[in-house]
Backbone as ProteinMPNN parsed JSONL, in Angstrom:
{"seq_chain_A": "XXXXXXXXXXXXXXXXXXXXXXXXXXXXXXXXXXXXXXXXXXXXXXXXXXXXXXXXXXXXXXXXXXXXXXXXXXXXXXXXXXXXXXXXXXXXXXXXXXXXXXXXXXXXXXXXXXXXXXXXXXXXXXXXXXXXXXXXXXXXXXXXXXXXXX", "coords_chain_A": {"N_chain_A": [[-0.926, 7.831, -3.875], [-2.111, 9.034, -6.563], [-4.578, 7.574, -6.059], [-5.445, 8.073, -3.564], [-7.768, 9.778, -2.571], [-9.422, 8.306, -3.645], [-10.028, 5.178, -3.935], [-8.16, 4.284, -2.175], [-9.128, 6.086, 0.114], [-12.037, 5.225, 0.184], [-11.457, 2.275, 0.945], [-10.582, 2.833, 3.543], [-12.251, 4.042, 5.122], [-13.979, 1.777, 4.791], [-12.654, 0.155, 6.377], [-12.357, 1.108, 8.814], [-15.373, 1.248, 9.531], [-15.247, -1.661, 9.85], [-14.424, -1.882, 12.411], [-11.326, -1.876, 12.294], [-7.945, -0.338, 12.577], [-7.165, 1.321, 10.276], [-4.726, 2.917, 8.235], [-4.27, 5.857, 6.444], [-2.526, 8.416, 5.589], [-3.41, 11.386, 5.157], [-5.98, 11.261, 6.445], [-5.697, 10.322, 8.995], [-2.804, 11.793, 10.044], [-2.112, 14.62, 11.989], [-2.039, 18.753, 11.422], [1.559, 19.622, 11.769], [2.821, 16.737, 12.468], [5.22, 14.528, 12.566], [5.752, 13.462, 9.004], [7.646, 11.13, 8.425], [8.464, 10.015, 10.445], [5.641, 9.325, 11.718], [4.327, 7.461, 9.403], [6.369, 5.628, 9.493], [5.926, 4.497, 12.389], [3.788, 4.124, 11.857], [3.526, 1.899, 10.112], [4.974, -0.403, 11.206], [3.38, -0.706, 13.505], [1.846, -1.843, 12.048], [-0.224, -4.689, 10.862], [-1.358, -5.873, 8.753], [-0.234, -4.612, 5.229], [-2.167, -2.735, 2.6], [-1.237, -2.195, -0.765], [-1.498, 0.308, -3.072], [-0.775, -0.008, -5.802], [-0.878, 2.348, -8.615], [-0.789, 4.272, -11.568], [0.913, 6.403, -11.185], [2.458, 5.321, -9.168], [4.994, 4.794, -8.299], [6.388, 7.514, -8.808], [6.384, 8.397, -7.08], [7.991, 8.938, -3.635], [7.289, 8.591, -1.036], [5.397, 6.587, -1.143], [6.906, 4.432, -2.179], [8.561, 4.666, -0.138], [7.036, 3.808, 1.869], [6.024, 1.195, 0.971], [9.275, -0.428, 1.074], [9.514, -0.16, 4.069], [7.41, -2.001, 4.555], [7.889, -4.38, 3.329], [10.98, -4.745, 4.363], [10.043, -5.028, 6.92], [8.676, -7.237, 6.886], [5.81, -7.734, 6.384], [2.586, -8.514, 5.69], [1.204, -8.026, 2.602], [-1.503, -7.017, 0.92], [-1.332, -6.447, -2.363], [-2.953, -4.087, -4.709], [-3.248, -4.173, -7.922], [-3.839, -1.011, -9.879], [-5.209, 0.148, -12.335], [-2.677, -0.786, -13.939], [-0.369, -2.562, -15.098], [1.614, -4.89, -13.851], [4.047, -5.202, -15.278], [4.206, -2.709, -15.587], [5.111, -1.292, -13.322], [8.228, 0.508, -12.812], [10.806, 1.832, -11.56], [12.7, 4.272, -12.468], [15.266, 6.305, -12.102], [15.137, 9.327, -13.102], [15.255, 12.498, -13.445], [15.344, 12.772, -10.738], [16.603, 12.259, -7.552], [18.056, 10.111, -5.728], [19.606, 8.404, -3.565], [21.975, 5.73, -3.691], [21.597, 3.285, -2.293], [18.844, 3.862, -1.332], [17.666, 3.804, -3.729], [17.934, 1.343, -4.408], [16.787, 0.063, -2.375], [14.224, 0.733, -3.029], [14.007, -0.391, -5.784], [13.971, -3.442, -4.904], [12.128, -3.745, -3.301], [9.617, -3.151, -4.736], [9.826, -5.153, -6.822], [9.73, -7.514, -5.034], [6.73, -7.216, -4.493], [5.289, -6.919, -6.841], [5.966, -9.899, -7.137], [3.893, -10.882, -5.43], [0.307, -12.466, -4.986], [-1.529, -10.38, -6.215], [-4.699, -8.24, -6.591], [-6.112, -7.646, -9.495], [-7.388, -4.219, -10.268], [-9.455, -2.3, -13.228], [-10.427, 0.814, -13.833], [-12.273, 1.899, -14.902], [-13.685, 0.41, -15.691], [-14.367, -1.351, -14.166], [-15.799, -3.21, -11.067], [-16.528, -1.353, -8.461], [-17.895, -2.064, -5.927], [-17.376, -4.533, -5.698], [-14.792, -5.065, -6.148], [-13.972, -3.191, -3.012], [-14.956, -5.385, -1.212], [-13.447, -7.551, -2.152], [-11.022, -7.033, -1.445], [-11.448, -6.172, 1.683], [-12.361, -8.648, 2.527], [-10.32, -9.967, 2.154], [-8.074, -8.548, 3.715], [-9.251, -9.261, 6.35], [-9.104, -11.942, 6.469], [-6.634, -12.484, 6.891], [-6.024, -10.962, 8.91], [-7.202, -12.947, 10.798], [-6.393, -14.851, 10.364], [-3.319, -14.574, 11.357], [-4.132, -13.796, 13.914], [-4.625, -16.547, 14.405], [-2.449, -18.023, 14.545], [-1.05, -16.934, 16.95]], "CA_chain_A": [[-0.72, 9.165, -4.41], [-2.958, 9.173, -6.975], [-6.002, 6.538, -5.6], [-5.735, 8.481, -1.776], [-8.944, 10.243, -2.362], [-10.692, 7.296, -3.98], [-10.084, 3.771, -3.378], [-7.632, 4.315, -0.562], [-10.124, 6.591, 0.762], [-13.122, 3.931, 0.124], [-10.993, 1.443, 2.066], [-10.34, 3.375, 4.596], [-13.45, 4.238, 5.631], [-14.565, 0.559, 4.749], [-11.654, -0.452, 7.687], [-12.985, 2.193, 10.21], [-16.346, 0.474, 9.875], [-15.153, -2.822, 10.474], [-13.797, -1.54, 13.81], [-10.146, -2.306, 12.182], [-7.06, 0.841, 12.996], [-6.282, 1.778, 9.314], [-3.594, 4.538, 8.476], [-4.292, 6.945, 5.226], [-1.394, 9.828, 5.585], [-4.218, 12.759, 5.357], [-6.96, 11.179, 7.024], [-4.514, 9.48, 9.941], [-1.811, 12.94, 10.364], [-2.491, 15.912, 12.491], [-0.876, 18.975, 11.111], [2.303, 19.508, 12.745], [2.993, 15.509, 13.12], [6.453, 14.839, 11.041], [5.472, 12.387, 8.388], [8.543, 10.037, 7.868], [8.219, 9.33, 11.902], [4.235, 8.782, 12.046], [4.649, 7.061, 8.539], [7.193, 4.341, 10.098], [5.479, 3.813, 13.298], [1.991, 3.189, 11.648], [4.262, 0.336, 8.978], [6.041, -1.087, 12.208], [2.566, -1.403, 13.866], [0.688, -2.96, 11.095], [-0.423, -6.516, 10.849], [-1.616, -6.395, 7.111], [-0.772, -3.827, 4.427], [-2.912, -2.45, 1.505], [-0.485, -1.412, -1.376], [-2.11, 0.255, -4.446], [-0.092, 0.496, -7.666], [-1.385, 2.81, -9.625], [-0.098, 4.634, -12.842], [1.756, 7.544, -10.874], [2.964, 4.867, -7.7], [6.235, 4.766, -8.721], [6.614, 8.758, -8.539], [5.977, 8.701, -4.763], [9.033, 8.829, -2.746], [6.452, 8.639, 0.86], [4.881, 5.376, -1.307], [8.235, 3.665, -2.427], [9.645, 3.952, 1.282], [6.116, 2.525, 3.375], [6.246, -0.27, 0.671], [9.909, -0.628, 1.721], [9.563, -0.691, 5.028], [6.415, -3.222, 4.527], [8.734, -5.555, 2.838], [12.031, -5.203, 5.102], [9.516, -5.489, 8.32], [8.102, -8.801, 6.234], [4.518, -7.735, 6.714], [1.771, -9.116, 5.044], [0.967, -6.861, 2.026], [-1.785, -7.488, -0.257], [-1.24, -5.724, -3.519], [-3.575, -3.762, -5.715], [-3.013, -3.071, -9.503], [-5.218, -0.441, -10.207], [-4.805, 0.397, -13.699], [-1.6, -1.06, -14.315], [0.058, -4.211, -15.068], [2.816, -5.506, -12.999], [5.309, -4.655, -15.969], [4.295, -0.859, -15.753], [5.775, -0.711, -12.263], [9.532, 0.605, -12.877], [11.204, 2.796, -11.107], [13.321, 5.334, -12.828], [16.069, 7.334, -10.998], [15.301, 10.184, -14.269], [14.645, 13.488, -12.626], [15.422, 11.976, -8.34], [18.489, 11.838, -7.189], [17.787, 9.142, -4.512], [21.083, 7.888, -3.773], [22.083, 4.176, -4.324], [21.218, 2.358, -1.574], [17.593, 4.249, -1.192], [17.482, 3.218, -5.005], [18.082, -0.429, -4.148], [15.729, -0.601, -1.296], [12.71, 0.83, -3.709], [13.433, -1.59, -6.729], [13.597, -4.868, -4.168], [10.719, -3.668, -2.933], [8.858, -3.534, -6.32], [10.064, -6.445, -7.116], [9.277, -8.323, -3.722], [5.33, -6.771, -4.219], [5.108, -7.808, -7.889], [5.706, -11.799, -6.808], [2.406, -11.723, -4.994], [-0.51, -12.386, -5.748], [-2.567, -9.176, -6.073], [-6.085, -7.751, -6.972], [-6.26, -6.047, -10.524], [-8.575, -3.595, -11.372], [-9.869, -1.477, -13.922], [-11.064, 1.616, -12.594], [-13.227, 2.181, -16.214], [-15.022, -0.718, -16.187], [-14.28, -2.577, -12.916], [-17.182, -3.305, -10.396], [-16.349, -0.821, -7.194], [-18.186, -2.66, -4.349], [-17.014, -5.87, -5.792], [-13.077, -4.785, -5.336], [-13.788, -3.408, -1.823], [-15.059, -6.435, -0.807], [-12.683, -8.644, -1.972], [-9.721, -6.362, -0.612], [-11.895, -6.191, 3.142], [-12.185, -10.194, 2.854], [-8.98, -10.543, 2.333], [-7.711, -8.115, 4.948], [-9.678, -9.906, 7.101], [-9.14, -13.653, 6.981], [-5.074, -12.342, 7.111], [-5.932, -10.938, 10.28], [-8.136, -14.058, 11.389], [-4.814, -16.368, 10.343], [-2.491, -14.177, 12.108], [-4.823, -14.341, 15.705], [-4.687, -18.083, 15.138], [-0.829, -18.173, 14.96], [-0.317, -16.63, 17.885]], "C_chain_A": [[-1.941, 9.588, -5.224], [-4.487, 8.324, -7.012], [-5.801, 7.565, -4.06], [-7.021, 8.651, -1.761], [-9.939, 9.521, -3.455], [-10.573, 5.795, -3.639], [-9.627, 3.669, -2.529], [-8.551, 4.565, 0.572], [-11.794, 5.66, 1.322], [-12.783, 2.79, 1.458], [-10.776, 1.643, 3.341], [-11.221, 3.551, 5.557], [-13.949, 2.677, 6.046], [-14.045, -0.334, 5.778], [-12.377, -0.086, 9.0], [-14.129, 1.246, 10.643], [-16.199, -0.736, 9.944], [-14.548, -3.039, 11.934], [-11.96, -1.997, 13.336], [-9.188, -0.682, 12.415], [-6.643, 0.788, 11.635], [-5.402, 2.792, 9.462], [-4.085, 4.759, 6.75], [-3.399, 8.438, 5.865], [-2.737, 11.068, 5.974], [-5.202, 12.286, 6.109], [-6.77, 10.576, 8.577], [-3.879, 10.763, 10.738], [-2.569, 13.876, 11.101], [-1.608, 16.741, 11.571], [0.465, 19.569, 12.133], [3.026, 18.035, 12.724], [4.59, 15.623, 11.843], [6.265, 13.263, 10.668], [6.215, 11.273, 8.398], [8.476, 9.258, 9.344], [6.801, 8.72, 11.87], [3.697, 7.441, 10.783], [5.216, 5.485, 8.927], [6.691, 3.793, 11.209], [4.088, 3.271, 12.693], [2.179, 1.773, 10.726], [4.356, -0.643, 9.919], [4.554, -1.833, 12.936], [1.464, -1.927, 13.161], [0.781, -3.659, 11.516], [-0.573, -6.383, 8.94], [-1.567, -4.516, 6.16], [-0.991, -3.499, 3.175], [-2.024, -1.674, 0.639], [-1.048, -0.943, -2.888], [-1.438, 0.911, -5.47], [-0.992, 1.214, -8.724], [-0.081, 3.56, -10.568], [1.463, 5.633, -11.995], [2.64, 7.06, -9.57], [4.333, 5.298, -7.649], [7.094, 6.231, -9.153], [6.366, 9.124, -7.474], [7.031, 8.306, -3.922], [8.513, 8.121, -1.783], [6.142, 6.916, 0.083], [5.637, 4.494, -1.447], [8.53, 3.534, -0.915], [8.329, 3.157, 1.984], [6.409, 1.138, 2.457], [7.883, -0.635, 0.815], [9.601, -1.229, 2.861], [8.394, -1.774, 5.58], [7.342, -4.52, 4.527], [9.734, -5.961, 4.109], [11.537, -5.999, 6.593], [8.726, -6.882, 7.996], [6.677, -8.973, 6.74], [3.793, -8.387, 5.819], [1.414, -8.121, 3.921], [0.163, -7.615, 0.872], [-1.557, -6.338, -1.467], [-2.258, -5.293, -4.851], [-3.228, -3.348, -6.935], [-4.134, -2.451, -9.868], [-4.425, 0.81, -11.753], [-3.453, 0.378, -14.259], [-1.302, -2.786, -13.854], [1.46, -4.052, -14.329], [3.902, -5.09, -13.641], [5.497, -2.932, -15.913], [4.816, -0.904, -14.605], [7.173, -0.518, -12.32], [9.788, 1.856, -12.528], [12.619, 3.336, -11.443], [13.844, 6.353, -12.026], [15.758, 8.712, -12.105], [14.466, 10.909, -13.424], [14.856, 13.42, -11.363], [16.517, 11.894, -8.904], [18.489, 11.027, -5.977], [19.004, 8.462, -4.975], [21.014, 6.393, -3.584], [21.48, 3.412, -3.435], [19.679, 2.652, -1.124], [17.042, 3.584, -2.315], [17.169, 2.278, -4.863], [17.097, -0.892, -3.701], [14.198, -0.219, -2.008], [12.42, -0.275, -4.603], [13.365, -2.722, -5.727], [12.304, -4.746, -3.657], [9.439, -3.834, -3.68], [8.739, -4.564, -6.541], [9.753, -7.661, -6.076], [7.64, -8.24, -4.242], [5.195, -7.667, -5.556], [5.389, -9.137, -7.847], [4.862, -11.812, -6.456], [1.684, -11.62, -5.457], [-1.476, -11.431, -5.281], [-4.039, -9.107, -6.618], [-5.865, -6.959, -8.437], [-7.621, -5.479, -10.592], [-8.144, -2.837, -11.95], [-10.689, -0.221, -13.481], [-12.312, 2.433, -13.685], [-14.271, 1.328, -16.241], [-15.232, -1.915, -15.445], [-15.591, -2.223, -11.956], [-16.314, -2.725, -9.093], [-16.312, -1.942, -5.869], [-17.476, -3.905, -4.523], [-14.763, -5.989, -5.184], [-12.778, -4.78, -3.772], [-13.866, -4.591, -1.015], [-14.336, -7.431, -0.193], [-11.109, -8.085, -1.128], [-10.182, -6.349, 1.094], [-11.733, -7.931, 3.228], [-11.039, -10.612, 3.065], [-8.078, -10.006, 3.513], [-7.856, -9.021, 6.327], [-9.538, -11.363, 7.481], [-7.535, -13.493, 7.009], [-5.339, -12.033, 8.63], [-6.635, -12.241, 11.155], [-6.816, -15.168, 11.288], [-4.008, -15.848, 11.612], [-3.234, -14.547, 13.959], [-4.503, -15.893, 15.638], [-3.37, -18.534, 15.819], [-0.424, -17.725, 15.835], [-0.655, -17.596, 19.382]], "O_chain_A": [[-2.749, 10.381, -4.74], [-5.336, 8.481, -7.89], [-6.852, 7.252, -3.501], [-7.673, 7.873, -1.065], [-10.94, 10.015, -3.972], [-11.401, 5.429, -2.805], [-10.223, 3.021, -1.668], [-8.804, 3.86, 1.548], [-12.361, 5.564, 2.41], [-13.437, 2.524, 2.467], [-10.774, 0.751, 4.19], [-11.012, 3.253, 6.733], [-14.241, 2.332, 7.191], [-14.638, -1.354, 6.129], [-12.816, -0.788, 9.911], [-14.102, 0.584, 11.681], [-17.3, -1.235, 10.174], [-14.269, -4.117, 12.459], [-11.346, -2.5, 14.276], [-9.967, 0.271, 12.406], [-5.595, 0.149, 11.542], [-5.241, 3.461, 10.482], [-4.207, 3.802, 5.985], [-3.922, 9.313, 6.555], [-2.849, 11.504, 7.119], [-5.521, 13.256, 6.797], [-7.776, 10.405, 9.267], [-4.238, 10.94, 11.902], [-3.767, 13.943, 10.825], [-0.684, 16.212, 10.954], [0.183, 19.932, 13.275], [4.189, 18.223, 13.08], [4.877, 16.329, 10.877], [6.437, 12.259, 11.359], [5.553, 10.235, 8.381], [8.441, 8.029, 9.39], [6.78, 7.497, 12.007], [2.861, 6.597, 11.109], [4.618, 4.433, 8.699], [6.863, 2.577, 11.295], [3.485, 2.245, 13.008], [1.365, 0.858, 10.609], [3.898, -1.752, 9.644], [4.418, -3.054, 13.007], [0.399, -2.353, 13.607], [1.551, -3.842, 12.459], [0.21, -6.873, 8.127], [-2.363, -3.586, 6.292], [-0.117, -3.87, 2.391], [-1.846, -0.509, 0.997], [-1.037, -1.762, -3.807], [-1.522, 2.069, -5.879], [-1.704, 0.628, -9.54], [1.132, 3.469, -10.381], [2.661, 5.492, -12.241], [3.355, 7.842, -8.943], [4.688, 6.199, -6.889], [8.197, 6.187, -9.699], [6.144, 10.265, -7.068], [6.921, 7.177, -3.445], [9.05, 7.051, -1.497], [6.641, 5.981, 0.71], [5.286, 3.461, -0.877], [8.731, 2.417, -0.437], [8.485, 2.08, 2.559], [6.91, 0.141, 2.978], [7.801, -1.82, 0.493], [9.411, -2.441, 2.961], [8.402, -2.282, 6.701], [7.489, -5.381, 5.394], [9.596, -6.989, 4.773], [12.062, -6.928, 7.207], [8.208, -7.519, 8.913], [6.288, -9.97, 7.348], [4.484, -8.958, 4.977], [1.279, -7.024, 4.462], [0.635, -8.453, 0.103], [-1.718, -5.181, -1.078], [-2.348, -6.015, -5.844], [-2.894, -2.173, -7.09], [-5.201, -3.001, -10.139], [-3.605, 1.713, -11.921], [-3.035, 1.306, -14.951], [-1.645, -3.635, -13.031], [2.187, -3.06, -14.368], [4.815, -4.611, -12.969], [6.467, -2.198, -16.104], [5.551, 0.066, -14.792], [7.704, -1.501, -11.802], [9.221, 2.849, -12.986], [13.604, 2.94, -10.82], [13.169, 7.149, -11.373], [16.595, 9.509, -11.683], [13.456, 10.528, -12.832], [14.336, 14.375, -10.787], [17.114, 11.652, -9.953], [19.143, 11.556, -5.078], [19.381, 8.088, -6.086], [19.925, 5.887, -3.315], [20.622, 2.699, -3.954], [19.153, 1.715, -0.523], [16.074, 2.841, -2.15], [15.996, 2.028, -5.142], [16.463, -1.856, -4.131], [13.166, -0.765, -1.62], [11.405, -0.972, -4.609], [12.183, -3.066, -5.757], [11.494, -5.673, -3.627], [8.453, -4.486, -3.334], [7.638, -5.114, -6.521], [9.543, -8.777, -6.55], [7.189, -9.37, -4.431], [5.026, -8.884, -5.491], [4.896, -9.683, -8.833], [4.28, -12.815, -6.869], [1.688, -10.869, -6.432], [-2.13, -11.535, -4.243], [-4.464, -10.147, -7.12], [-5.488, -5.787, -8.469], [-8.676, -6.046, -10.877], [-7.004, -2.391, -11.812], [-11.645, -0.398, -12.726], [-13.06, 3.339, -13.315], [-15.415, 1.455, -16.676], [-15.835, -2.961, -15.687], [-16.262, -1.196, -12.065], [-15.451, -3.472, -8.631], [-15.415, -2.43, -5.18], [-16.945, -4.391, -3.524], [-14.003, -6.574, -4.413], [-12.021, -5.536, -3.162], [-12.985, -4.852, -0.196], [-14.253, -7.966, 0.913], [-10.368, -8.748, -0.402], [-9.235, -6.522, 1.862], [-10.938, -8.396, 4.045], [-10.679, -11.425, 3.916], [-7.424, -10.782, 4.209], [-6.973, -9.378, 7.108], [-9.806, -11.855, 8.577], [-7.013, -14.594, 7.186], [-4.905, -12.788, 9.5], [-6.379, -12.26, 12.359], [-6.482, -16.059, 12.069], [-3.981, -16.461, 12.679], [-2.847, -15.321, 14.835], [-4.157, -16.486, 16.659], [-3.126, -19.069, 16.901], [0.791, -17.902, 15.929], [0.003, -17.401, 20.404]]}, "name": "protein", "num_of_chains": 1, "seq": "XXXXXXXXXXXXXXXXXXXXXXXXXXXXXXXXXXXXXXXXXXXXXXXXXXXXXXXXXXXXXXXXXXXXXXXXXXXXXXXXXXXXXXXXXXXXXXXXXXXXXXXXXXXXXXXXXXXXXXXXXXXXXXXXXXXXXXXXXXXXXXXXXXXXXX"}
C-alpha cells in the first residue's frame, strides 16, 4: 500500500531484470481486469512471495487477503518489516466491518507471517541496494530449492 511505489516498485523491476514473472497490482493490471480475480490467480501461480509490512499494511483489505491466500495456499513468503516491528502488526476491526470469518483469516495470517524469519529495515537510515539484494538472493535460492525438489 504504502511501499508500492518504492521498494515494491524497486523489486519489481529488480525481478523483471532477473528474467523472473513478478506481480505488482498497478504495474501487473490492465484497466478493466477485476482485481480480486487477477489478484488470486497471480497468489495461486506464485512460487515465492514478497510480503512488505509496513506502517499502513494492516489498513489494506487487497494486502490482508493476498497475504491470506499466500498462507492458506502454503507458499513460500519471505517477509519484509519495513519500518515496523513485528508487534506493530495488529489488525483492528475499528472503522471495517469485515465479517468474522474474513477477520479470522487476516489475523492467522499475521500471525502465520510474523513466525518467519523476515528482513527488517529502516527506510531512514537503512542501506537501499543492500536490502534489494538480500530480498533478490533470497528470492532466488527459494526458487533454486524449489527446482531441486521437483
Amino acid at each position: 500500500m504504502d511501499t508500492k511505489r518504492n521498494v515494491a516498485a524497486l523489486l519489481y523491476d529488480l525481478f523483471l531484470h532477473l528474467k523472473l514473472h513478478p506481480f505488482l497490482d498497478y504495474k501487473s493490471m490492465k484497466p478493466g481486469d477485476e482485481l480480486e480475480e487477477v489478484i488470486e490467480t497471480a497468489v495461486k501461480d506464485c512460487k515465492v512471495g514478497v510480503a512488505i509490512f509496513s506502517p499502513n499494511y494492516c489498513n489494506s483489505k487487497n494486502c490482508l487477503h493476498e497475504l491470506a491466500l499466500m498462507m492458506e495456499w502454503e507458499k513460500k513468503v519471505i517477509p519484509i518489516f519495513y519500518d515496523v516491528d513485528t508487534s506493530d502488526l495488529v489488525l483492528v476491526n475499528e472503522g471495517r466491518t469485515y465479517p468474522a470469518k474474513q477477520l479470522h483469516r487476516f489475523r492467522l495470517a499475521l500471525e502465520q507471517a510474523k513466525g518467519r524469519v523476515g528482513i527488517c529495515f529502516d527506510s531512514s537510515k537503512g542501506d537501499w541496494s543492500d536490502l534489494l539484494k538480500r530480498v533478490s538472493d533470497s528470492v532466488v535460492e527459494i526458487l533454486m530449492e524449489l527446482q531441486v525438489e521437483k
